[in-house]
C-alpha positions in Angstrom: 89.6 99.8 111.5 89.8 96.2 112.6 91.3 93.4 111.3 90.1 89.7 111.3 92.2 87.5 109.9 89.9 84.7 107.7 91.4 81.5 108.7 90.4 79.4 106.1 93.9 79.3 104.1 96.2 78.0 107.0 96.8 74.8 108.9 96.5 75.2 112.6 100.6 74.7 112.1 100.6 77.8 110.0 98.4 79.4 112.5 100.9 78.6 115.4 104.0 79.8 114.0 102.3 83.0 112.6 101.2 83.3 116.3 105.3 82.5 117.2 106.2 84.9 115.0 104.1 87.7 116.8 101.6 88.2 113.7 99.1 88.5 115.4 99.9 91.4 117.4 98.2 93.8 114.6 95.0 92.4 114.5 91.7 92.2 116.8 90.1 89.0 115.7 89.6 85.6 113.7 87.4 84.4 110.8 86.6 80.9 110.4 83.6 78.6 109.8 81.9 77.2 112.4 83.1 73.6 111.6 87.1 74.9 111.4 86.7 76.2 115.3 85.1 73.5 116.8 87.8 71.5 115.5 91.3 72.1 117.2 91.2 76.2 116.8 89.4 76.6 120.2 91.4 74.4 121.6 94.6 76.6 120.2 93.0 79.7 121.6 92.0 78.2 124.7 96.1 77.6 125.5 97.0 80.9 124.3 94.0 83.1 125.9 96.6 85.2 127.7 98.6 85.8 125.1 95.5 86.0 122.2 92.7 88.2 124.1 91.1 88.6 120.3 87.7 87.8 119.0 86.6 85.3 117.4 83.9 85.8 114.4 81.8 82.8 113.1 80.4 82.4 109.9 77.8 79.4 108.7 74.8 79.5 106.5 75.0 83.3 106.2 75.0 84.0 110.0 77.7 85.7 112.3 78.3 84.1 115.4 80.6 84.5 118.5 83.0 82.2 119.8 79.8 80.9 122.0 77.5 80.4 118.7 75.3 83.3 119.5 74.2 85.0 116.4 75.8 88.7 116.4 76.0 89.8 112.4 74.9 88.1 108.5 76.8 88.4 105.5 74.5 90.0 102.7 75.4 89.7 98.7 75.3 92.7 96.3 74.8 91.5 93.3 72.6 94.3 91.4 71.3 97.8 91.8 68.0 96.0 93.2 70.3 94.4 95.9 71.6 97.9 96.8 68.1 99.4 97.1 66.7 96.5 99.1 69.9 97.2 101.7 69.3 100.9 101.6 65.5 100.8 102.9 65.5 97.7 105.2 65.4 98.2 108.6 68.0 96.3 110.7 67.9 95.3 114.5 69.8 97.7 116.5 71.1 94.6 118.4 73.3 93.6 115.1 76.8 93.9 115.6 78.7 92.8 112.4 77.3 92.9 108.8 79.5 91.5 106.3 79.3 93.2 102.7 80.2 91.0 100.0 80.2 92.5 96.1 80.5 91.5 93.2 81.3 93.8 89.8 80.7 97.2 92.1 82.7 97.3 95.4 83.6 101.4 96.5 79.6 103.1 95.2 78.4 100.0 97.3 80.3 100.0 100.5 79.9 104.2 100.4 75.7 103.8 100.4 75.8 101.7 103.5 79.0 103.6 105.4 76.6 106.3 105.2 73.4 104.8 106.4 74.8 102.7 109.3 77.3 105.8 110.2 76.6 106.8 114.0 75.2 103.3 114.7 76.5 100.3 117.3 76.5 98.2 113.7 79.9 97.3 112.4 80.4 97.3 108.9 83.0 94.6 107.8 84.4 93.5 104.2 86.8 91.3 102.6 90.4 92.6 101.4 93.1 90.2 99.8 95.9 92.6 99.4 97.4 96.1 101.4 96.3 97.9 98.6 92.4 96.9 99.0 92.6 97.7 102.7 94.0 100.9 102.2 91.2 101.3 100.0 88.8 100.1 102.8 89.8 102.5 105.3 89.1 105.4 103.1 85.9 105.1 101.9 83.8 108.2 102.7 87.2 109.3 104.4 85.5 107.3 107.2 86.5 103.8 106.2 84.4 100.7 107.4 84.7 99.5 110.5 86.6 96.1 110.0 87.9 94.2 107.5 88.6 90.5 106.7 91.9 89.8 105.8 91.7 86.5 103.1 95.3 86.4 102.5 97.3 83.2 101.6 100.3 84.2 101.3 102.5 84.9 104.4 104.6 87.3 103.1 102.0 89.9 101.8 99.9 89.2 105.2 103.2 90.6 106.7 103.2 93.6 104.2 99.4 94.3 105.7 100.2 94.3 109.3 103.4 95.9 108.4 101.6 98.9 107.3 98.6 98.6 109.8 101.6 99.4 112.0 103.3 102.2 110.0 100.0 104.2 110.5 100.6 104.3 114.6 100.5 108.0 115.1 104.0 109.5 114.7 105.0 113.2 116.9 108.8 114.0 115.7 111.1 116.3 118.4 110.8 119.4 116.5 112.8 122.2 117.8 113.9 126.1 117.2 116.7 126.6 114.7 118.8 129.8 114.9 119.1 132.0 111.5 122.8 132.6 111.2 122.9 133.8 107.7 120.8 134.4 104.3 122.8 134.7 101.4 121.6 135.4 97.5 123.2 132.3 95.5 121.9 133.0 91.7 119.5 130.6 90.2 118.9 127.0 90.0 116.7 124.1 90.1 113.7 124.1 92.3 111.2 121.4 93.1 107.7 122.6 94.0 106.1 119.3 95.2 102.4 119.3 94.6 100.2 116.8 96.9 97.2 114.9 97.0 95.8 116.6 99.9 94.9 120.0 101.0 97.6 120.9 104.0 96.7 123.3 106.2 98.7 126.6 107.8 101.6 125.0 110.1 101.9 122.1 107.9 104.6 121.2 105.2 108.0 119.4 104.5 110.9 118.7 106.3 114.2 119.6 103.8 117.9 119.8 104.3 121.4 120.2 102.8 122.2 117.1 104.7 120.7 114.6 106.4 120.7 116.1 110.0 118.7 118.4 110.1 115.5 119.6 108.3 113.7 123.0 108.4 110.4 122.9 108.1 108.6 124.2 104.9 105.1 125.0 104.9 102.7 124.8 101.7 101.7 127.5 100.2 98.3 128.3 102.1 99.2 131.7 102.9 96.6 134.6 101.5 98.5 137.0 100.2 96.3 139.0 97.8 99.1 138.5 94.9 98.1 135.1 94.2 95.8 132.7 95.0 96.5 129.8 98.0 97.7 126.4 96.7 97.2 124.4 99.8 97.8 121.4 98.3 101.6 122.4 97.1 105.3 122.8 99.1 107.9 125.1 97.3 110.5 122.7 98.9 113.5 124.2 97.5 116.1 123.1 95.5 116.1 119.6 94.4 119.4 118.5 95.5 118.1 118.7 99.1 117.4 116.0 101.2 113.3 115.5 102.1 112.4 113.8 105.4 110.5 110.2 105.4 109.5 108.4 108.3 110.7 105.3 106.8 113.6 106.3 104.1 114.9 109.7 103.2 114.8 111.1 99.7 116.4 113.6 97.6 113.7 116.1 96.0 115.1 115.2 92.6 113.9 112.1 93.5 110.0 112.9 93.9 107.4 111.9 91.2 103.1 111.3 90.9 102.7 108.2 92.8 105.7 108.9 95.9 104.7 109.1 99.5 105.9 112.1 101.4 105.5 112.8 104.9 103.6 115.6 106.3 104.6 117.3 108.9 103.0 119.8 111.2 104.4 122.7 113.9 103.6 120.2 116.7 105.8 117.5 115.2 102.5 115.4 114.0 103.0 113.8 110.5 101.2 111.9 108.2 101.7 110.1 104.6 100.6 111.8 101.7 100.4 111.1 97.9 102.3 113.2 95.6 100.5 114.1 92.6 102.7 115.6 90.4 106.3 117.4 90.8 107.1 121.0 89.3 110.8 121.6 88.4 112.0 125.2 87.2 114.7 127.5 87.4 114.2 130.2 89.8 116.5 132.5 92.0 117.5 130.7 94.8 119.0 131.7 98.7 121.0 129.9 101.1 119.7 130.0 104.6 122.3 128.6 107.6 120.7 128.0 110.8 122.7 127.4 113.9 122.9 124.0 116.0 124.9 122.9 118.8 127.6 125.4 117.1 127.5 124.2 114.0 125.5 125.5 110.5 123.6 123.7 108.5 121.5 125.2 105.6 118.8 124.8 103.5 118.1 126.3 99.6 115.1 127.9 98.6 113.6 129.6 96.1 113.2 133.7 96.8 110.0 134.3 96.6 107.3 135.9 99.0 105.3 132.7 98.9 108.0 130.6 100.7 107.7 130.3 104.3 109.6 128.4 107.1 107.0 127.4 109.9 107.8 129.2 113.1 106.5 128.6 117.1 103.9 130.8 116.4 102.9 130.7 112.6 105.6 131.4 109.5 107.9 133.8 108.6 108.6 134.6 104.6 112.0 133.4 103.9 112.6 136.9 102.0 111.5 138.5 105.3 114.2 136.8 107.3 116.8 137.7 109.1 119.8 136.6 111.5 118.4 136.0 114.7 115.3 134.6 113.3 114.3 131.2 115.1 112.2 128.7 112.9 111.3 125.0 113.4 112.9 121.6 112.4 113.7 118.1 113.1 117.2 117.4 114.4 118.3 113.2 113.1 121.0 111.7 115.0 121.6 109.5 112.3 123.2 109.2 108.8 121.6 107.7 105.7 122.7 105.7 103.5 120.6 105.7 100.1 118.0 107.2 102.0 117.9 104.5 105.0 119.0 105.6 108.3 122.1 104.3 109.8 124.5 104.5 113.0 127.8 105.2 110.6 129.7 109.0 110.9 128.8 110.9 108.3 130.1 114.9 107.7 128.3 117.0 105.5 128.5 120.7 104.6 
């Protein structure tokens, strides 16, 4: 999705020291009136083409225009059912690039009826967000998202927070590697935390949980058939919920977990993503202690016993009730400690 950043709230001083700063660096364009660029703007982005190769995106009596004040897109108001319907059947030039939604009392029904009838086309859907939490909830309309949005954000500090996490969504590929099975030893019951997502995970994909914060074995959700019980793809039996769970920003314990928390998904190739947890399942269950070998040293994990917990594998899973020494299964080896959850370059021992 691309990012314009309206204009209309800063001083061309604001403008430069956001540019100082290295703001800009997330976002493909500008958005301004007419009048505000032909004042000292193009100027600005005349002395800084080399380091700003972005558009620029014109706005004045309802057109679109480029930098060169050729039209290339119109804003259109939805106001009413009738206004949707109108949209819906009118036939627009295939030489339109932009069209800027604007809406009133109904924003996502709206924006989903025209995703759908200008998806596969060279026209470039674009709307207006004012916080990170409307453009997340741009970019996943339809799961497709429209095409650009227009940042009108006064305030610097939660324009930071939006590029921030424009950023955070760069692809991320972890190291995974194979862990040695050393041991698998019955410990009695406990705690466990079944963590249960917003999102239906696929075979290969799951958690990342340790006894400490070095390394992480890699769970996967429960999308095995097995003819017992039915698949819950959309849940990890992550073990017990002292243990640590891996996050691309911070590190949590599962204890931790509630509806609303971001976990991070990982796959057998290392490929992660954020996720929404939904809702958390805690319950006392028979529980073993796996120890994996690394760099000739153990570290372990606790999980529930149970022939629906699986630790992901080279070449699919392995039941953790069907292990045995020898075994190899995947994880993520950190070279760094945490504190509260933050990794940090400190020593830190943990058995």
């Amino acid at each position: 999705m691309d990012l314009f950043l309206d204009c209309t709230s800063y001083s061309l001083e604001t403008l430069k020291d956001l540019q100082t700063r290295g703001m800009f660096t997330a976002i493909n364009g500008f958005f301004m009136s007419k009048k505000f660029y032909e004042g000292q703007f193009s100027s600005f982005l005349s002395s800084h083409a080399n380091e700003l190769p972005l558009r620029v995106l014109l706005h004045e009596n309802g057109r679109l225009l480029n930098e060169n004040f050729l039209v290339v897109g119109e804003k259109v108001t939805i106001k009413t059912p009738d206004d949707m319907n109108e949209l819906m059947e009118r036939e627009f030039s295939e030489e339109l690039q932009y069209i800027l939604i604007e809406t009133e009392n109904w924003h996502i029904i709206p924006l989903e009826n025209l995703i759908a009838k200008f998806n596969g086309t060279s026209t470039q859907l674009l709307a207006v967000a004012t916080s990170k939490e409307e453009v997340q909830l741009l970019e996943g309309i339809l799961e497709l998202g429209i095409n650009g949005c227009i940042l009108n954000v006064a305030n610097e500090n939660e324009l930071e927070l939006i590029l921030e996490s424009v950023g955070a969504k760069e692809e991320t590929i972890l190291p995974l590697q194979e862990f040695t099975v050393n041991s698998i030893e019955r410990i009695g019951t406990g705690d466990r935390v079944c963590v249960d997502t917003c999102a239906l995970l696929k075979e290969g994909e799951g958690l990342l949980v340790g006894g400490t914060a070095t390394v992480f074995l890699l769970v996967e959700a429960e999308v095995a058939h097995t003819g017992f019980v039915s698949p819950r793809p959309f849940r990890v039996n992550a073990g017990a919920l002292s243990l640590y769970v891996y996050g691309k920003e911070k590190t949590n314990y599962l204890s931790e977990l509630q509806a609303g928390s971001k976990v991070f998904i990982v796959n057998k190739n290392g490929k992660g993503r954020i996720e929404t947890v939904g809702r958390v399942k805690i319950e006392r269950r028979p529980l073993i202690l796996i120890r994996v070998l690394f760099e000739a040293r153990e570290y372990h994990v606790i999980l529930q016993e149970a022939e629906t917990v699986r630790l992901v594998t080279t070449n699919g899973s392995i039941r953790v009730d069907e292990l045995q020494p020898g075994d190899k299964v995947l994880g993520f080896h950190s070279k760094k400690g945490r504190h509260f959850g933050m990794a940090v370059d400190e020593f830190l021992e943990e058995h």
